[in-house]
C-alpha positions, 0 to 999 in steps of 0.5 A: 840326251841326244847323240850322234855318232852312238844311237843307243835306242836304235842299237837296243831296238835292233838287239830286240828285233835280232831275238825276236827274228830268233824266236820267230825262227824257232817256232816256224821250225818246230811247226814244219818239222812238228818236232819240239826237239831239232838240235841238241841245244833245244833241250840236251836232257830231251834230246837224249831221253828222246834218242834212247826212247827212238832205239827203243822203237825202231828195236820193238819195230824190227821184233814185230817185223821179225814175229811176223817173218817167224810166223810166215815161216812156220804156217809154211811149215805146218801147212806142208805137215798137214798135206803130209798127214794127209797123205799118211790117213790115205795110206792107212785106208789102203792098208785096212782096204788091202787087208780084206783079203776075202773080198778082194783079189791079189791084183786089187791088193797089187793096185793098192801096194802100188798106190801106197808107193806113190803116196810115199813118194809124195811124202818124200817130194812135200819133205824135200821141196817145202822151202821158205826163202831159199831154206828147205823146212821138213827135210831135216835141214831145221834139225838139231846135230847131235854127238854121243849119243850111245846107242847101247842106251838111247834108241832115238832122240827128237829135240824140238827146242834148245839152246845152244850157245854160240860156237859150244855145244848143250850137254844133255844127262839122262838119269834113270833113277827108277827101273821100267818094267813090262806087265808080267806074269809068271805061271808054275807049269811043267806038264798041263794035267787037265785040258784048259781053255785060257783067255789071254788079253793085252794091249792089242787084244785078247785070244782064246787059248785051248790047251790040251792035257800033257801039254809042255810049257814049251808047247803053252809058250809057243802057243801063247807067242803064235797070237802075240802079234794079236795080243801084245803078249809073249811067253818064254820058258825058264828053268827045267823039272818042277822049277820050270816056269813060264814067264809072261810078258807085254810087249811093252813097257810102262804104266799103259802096258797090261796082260790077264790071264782068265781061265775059262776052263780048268785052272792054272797054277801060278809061281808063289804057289796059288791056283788061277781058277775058272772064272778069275782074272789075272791082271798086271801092270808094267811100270814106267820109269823115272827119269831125269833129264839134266836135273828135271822131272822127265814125263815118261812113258814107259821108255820114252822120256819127255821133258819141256823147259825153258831152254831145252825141248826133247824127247828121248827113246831109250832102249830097254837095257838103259830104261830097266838099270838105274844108270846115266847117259849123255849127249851134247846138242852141238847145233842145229834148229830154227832160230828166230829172234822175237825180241828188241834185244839180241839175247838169249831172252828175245830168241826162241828155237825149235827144231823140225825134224825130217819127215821123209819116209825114211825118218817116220816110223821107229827101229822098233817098228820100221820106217814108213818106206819099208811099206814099199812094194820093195820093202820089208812090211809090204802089203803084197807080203801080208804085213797088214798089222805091221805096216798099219802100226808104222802108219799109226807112228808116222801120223802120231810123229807128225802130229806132234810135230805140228803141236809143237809148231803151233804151240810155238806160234801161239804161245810164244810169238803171237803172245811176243806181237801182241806184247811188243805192239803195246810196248810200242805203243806206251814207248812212241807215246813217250817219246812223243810227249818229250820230242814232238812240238804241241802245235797249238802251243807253237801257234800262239808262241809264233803269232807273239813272236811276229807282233814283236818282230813287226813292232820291234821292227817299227820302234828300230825306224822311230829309233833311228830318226832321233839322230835327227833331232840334233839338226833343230838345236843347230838351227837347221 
């Protein structure tokens, strides 16, 4: 059949050559952009598969990224905390050197106090200028605020981690649920009938006590509190006449806490009725007490609480009024610390907290014991005034705190965000190779597809120009 005015072979030819040109069109695109999925119409179901797998990485990617920042942050942290233990250790050396009176003089000593101020000033100028990004680190800025605290019940509260709700606060409820005690013992002493040699031991050492016939639990207690600052252990009288008692005590509180009473010479006589005599050791424990801290088992230390949960990271101090009553206390958390968001997610899950308190001379050390700038040539345990004991045992605090300090810093970046990179580096990983699979193009595959389609581009293009010279037939049948 042969027509004019509509060439149908022509027309299907060009219908062919159209879809071809198509398909040709669509593999060079997938080969320049290496993407199997271009547009939406290339595969919808792909498409948005794709897309949720892409916010998945660039989420994981910004955690690492975040991990990485977080851990430059806290090696800055720690590095400034090593140079400041550093410092601390140089001071204690001075302290023991100025101690050796007998071998040195008072401008030695004099050298020594002025040593220890400018090592303190170091302190101060390491915690005041260690910044990372604009933002100071161990001035106390990281610190967590707190309010409520009642200082009839609480001496003192480090928080190193806690969450805190956004424009809320954390309360904090801290139960005694068993009474701490110190070491104690208790002898039955009016007047001493014979002469006793006595050998009196604690935590910080052991003397040996001569005392003489007649002697009064006044004079005993007196005797006995002139070398507690050796031994850890006092004495207070209570009662008069036959109930006068002389009641022996450490220092301090809990299970690490202990005193012994050995005679050397002569005896004792002890409340309850029985006889210490020469040779025998009298020995005690305190008892620490048992604390819970917003329902959790707190480890305790004589007075000193310790709690480490998700979520809630601290330490509280408590005064012995508090720690020797059963009883409750609270606190709010209103705000405060280093955030750091570690995880694809914005959520409590994918952020971790802790808080670096201020390590200036003025926040190392205790109440108990004194602060590290009280060891200044103007302060009130300076070694130009003799307070070698003292001023060591603030030292020893201070180290112990920074210590600490680090500990947590490293545990952090260890444990939690080294662990969180490595975690989100094979996230990302298993997540790109799935997204991969659905966009990417398979390169061989487009290669092959796009060889066929131009073979039929060129042979669609040959048969459209046989096709539109079959028109020209109808000329033969009109003699042409």
């Amino acid at each position: 059949m042969t027509r004019i005015n509509n060439n149908v072979l022509a027309i299907q030819a060009r219908h062919r050559l159209a879809a071809n040109n198509f398909d040709l069109g669509i593999r060079l695109e997938r080969l320049s952009t290496g993407l199997r999925i271009n547009r939406g119409r290339d595969d919808p179901a792909g498409l948005i598969a794709s897309e949720t797998l892409r916010s998945e990485i660039r989420g994981i990617s910004q955690a690492i990224d975040n991990s990485t920042r977080a851990m430059n942050v806290i090696s800055t942290a720690e590095g400034a905390l090593n140079e400041i233990s550093a410092l601390l250790l140089d001071i204690r050396a001075l302290i023991n050197h100025a101690a050796n009176e007998g071998a040195i003089s008072d401008e030695e000593i004099k050298a020594d106090q002025l040593q220890i101020d400018s090592l303190i000033e170091a302190v101060d100028r390491i915690a005041n200028t260690t910044q990372f990004g604009g933002e100071k680190l161990i001035n106390g800025n990281f610190g967590y605020t707190l309010s409520g605290v009642n200082a009839a019940h609480i001496k003192d509260v480090t928080v190193f981690g806690a969450r805190v709700p956004d424009n809320g606060s954390t309360n904090v409820v801290v139960e005694v649920t068993q009474s701490a005690q110190t070491a104690t013992a208790i002898l039955a002493i009016e007047n001493l009938s014979d002469n006793v040699t006595v050998e009196i031991g604690g935590n910080w050492g052991t003397e040996v006590l001569a005392l003489t016939s007649g002697s009064t639990a006044a004079n005993i207690a007196t005797a006995i509190n002139r070398v507690a600052n050796t031994t850890g252990v006092s004495a207070t009288v209570s009662g008069t006449g036959a109930n006068t008692r002389i009641i022996l005590n450490s220092r301090g509180y809990g299970e690490s806490q202990f005193l012994t009473i050995k005679p050397i010479e002569g005896s004792l006589d002890l409340h309850g009725g029985t006889t210490l005599t020469a040779g025998n050791l009298l020995k005690d424990e305190g008892r620490d007490a048992g604390v819970l801290i917003n329902g959790q088992t707190a480890a305790v230390d004589g007075l000193l609480a310790t709690v480490r949960s998700n979520g809630l990271d601290l330490k509280v101090d408590m005064t012995a009024a508090m720690g020797t009553a059963l009883g409750t206390t609270s606190f709010d958390i209103t705000g405060g610390g280093a955030t750091f968001q570690i995880g694809p997610e914005v959520n409590a899950n994918g952020q971790v907290s802790i808080g670096i308190p201020s390590v200036a001379s003025t926040n190392l050390g205790n109440s108990t014991l004194g602060f590290l700038n009280t060891i200044r040539s103007v302060g009130s345990n300076s070694i130009v005034g003799g307070n070698y004991v003292n001023a060591e045992r603030i030292v020893v605090e201070a180290i112990n705190q920074v210590a600490v300090i680090r500990g947590r810093l490293g545990g952090l970046q260890r444990n939690q965000i080294e662990t969180n990179i490595n975690s989100q580096r094979i996230a990302l990983e298993n997540v790109q190779a799935a997204e991969s699979a659905i966009r990417d193009a398979d390169i061989a595959t487009e290669v092959a597809a796009m060889t066929r389609a131009q073979i039929l581009v060129q042979s669609t293009t040959s048969i459209l120009g046989l096709a539109n010279q079959m028109p020209q037939n109808a000329l033969a049948l009109l003699g042409g």
